[in-house]
N, C-alpha and C positions, 0 to 999 in steps of 0.2 A: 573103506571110504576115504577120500581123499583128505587131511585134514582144515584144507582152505575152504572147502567144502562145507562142515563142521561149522567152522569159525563163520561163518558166513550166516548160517542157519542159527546159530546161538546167539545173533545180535538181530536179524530180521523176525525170530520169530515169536520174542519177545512184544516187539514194536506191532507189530499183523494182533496179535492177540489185545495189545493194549487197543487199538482202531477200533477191531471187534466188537469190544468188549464196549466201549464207550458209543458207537452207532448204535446197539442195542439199547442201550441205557436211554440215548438219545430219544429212540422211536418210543420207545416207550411214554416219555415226560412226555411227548408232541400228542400221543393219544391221551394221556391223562387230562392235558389240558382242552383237548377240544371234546372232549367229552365233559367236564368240568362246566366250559362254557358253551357248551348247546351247539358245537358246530359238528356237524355230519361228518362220519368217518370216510376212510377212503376204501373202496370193495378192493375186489384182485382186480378187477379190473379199469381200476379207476373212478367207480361212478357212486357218486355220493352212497351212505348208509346212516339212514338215522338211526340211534337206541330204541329199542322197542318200547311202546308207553303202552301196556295192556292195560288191561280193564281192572285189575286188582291194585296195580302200581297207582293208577287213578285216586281209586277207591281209597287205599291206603293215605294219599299227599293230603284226599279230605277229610281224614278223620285227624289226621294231624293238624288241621289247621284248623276246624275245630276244634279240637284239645287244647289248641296255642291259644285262640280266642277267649274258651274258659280260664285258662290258667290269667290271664291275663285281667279279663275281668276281676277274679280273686285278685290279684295284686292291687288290684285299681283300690278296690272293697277293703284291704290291709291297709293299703297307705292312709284311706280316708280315717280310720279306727286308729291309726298309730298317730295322726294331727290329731285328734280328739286328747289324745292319751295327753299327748305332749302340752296341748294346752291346759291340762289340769295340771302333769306338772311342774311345767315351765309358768305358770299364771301365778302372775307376779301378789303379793301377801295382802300389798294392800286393799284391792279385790274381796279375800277371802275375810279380811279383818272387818271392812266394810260391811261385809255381810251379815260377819257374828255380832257388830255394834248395831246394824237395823234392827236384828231380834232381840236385840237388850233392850233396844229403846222403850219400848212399853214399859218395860219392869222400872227400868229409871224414874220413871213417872210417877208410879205406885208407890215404888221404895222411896221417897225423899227423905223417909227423917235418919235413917244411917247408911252411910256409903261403904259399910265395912257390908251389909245385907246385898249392895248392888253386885259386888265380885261374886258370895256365893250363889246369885240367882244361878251365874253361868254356868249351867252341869255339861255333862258330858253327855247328854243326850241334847242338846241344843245344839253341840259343837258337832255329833252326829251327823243332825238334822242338817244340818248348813250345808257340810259336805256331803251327804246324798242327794240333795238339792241340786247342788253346783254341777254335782256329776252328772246328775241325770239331764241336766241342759247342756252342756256340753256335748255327751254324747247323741243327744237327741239333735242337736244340731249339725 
């Protein structure tokens, strides 16, 4: 073989391949995108082809979007329960303090003659009570 020949062929045939190589790639992305966005392919012989939409593929899109509706609702139902959460607590003390001094207040009344009697009235079952109170409005709210 001649070797101008050669030479000729070792630098064109490089460049032919890289073309190739990149119009493929090309037609490729152009169908990924219209098919991505809903536009009809092109046949052999030019004339539109839409994706086939059967009856399972259907079936399938609705149970997904049901699914997506449920899951969604749950979240909805989460977030509502997790502002419950937060406003028990994020709910600022004087609130809760308020609360446990409305349930002394009777005892204050009865106890007058020592005030050292009025601390121990408050047990831990009043301080309980206040907070399953609290919470159960709250959350019922």
């Amino acid at each position: 073989m001649n070797p101008d020949i050669v030479n000729v062929i070792s630098v064109v045939a490089p460049a032919a391949a890289i073309v190739g190589v990149s119009g493929v790639i090309g037609w490729v992305f152009t169908t990924w995108l219209r098919i991505k966005n809903g536009y009809p392919l092109d046949g052999t012989w030019g004339q539109a082809m839409y994706p086939k939409t059967d009856s399972e593929a259907a079936e399938r899109v609705k149970l997904l979007s049901q699914e997506n509706a449920q899951l969604r609702a749950e979240i909805g139902s989460i977030k509502d329960r997790l502002g419950n959460v937060e406003k028990i607590v994020v709910d600022d003390t004087h609130r809760l303090t308020a609360d446990i001094e409305a349930l002394r207040g009777p005892r204050n009344k009865i106890d007058q003659k020592g005030s050292d009697n009025v601390r121990r009235n408050l047990d831990t079952h009043t301080i309980g009570t206040v907070f399953t109170w609290r919470l159960c409005t709250l959350v019922a709210a």
